[in-house]
C-alpha positions in Angstrom: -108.5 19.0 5.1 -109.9 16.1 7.1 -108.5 13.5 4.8 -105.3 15.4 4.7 -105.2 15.4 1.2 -105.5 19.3 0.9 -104.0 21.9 3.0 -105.5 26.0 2.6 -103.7 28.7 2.8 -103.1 32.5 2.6 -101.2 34.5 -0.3 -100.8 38.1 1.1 -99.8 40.6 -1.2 -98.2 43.7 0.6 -96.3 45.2 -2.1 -98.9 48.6 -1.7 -98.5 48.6 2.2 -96.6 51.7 3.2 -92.7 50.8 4.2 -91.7 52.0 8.4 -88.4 51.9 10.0 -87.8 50.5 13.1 -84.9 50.4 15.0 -83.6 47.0 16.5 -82.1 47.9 19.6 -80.4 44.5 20.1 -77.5 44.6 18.4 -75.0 47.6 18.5 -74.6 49.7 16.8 -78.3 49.3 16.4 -80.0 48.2 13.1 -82.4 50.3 10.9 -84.8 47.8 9.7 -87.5 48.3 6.9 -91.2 47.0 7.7 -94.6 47.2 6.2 -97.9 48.1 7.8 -100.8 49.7 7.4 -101.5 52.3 9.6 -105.2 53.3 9.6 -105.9 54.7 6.5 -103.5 53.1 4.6 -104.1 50.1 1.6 -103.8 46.8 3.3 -102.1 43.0 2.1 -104.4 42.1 -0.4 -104.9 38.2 0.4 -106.0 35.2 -1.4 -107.1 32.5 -0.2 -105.8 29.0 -2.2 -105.8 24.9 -1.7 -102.9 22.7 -2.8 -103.3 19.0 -3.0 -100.1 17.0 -2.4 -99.1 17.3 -6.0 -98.4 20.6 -4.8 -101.5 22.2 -7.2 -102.8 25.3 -5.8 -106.7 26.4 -6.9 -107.6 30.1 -6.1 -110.9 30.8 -4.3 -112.8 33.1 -6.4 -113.3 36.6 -4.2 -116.4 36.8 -3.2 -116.1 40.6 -2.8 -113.7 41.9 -5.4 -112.8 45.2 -5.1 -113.2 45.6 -1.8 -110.6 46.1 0.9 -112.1 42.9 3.1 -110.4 40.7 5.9 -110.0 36.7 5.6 -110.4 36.3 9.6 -111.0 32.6 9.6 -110.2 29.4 7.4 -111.4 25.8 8.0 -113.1 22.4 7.0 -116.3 21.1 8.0 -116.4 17.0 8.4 -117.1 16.5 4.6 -114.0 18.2 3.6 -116.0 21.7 2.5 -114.0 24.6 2.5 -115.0 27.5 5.1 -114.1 30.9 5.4 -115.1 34.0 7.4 -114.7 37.8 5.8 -115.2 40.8 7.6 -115.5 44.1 6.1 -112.0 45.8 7.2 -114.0 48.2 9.5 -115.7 45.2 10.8 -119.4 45.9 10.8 -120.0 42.7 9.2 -118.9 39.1 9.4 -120.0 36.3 6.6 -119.7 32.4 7.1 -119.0 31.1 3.7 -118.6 27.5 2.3 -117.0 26.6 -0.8 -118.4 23.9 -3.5 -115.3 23.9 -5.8 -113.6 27.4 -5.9 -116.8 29.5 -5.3 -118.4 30.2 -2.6 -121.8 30.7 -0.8 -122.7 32.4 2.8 -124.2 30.2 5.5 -124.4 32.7 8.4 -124.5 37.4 8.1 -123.9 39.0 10.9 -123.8 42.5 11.1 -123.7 45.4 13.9 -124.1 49.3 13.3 -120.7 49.4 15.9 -118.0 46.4 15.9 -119.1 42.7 14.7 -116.2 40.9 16.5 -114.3 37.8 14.9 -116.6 34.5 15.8 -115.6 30.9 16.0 -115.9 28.2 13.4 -119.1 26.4 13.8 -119.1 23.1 16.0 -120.2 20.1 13.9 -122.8 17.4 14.9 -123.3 14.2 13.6 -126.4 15.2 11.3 -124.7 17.8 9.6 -126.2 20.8 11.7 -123.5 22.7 13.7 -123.4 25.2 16.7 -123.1 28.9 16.3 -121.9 31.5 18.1 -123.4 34.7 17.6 -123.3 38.6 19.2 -127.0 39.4 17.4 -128.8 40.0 21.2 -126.1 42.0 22.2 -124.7 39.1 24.1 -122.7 36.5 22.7 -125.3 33.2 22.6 -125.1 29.6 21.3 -127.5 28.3 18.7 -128.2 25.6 16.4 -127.9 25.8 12.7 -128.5 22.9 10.0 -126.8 22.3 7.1 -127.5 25.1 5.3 -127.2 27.4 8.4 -130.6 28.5 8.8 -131.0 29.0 12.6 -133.3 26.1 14.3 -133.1 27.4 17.7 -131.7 29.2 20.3 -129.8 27.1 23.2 -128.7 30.4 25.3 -130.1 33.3 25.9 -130.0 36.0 28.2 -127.7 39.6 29.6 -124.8 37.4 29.8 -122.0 35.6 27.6 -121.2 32.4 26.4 -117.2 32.7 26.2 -116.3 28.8 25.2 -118.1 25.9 23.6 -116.3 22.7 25.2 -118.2 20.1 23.7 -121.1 18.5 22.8 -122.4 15.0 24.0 -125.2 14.2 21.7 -125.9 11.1 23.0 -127.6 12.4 26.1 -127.9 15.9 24.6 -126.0 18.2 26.2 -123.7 21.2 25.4 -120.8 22.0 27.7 -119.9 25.6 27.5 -118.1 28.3 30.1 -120.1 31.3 30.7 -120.6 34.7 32.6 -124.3 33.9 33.9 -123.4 34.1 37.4 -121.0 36.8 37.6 -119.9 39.5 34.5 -116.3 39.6 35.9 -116.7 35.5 36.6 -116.6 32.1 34.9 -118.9 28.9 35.4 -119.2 25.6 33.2 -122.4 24.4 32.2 -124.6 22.5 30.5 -127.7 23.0 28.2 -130.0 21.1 26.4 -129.4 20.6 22.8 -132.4 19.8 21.8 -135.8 21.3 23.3 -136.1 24.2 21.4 -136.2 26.8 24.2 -133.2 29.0 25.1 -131.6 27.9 28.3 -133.4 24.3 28.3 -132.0 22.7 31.7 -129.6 25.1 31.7 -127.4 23.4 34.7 -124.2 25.2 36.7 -121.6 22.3 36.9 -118.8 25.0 38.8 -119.2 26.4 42.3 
């Protein structure tokens, strides 16, 4: 946690995933050595996600989709010390952004595609308690601003190209630093955009040559 007071974690229960042997090849004569996985098909680690303080007390986050065979595919804080978490469905058509208020939990951002919704980044924080969001919806992978309660203000990218890193964000002068494919599809670029404005691509300015 940002005070360092708290520290999250994964408990992952594999006691139903199927047992494989592999062979280790390094030593000789070679070793038969028992794994688990789950091959497709197969029942997966059930995980849990917990916080212990530094009296070493763990409390369980209550499972927002019990049941349900669903991935824990990112885990972090905002500034305030809020718990977040993203779960994906485990044929990933779906990602959820949720916070936590004690152990339960609530979802700031769905997002959903009939074909693969990939793994997205942790939102970037800004000083009024809004964050940056990067999202596939279009098709293309775009950056846009949220507040607090991540309802979508407006769209800072847009287009048939990708955003593929958020560097920064001076909000002093208002301006998000971000690599990007605008140029070229099999090429990189920095830039800059407007974060405020409220128009996708607001003096949207190539820093790279």
């Amino acid at each position: 946690a940002p005070d360092s007071r708290r520290l999250a974690y994964l408990s992952l229960d594999v006691s139903r995933e199927p047992v494989h042997i592999l062979l280790d090849d390094r030593a000789h004569p070679q070793k038969q050595i028992p794994l688990r996985y789950p091959a497709a098909g197969d029942p997966n680690a059930e995980a849990k996600l917990g916080v212990v303080d530094l009296e070493g007390r763990t409390t369980w986050m209550v499972d927002p989709h019990p049941g349900q065979e669903n991935l824990i595919v990112q885990v972090g804080w905002d500034p305030r010390g809020r718990l977040l978490a993203s779960y994906q469905n485990r044929i990933q058509t779906w990602l959820e952004l949720r916070r936590f208020e004690g152990n339960a939990s609530r979802v700031l951002i769905r997002e959903s595609s009939s074909a693969w919704q990939d793994r997205l980044p942790l939102p970037h924080f800004l000083k009024d308690g809004g964050f940056l969001w990067h999202s596939d919806r279009t098709g293309f992978r775009h950056l846009y601003r949220c507040d607090d309660e991540g309802r979508i203000l407006h769209t800072i990218t847009s287009g048939p190209w990708d955003v593929r890193e958020l560097h920064g964000v001076d909000e002093k002068r208002g301006r998000v630093f971000f690599s990007a494919t605008e140029r070229s599809p099999i090429g990189l670029d920095a830039y800059w955009a407007a974060l405020e404005g409220g128009e996708p691509n607001a003096q949207l300015t190539r820093l790279t040559r």
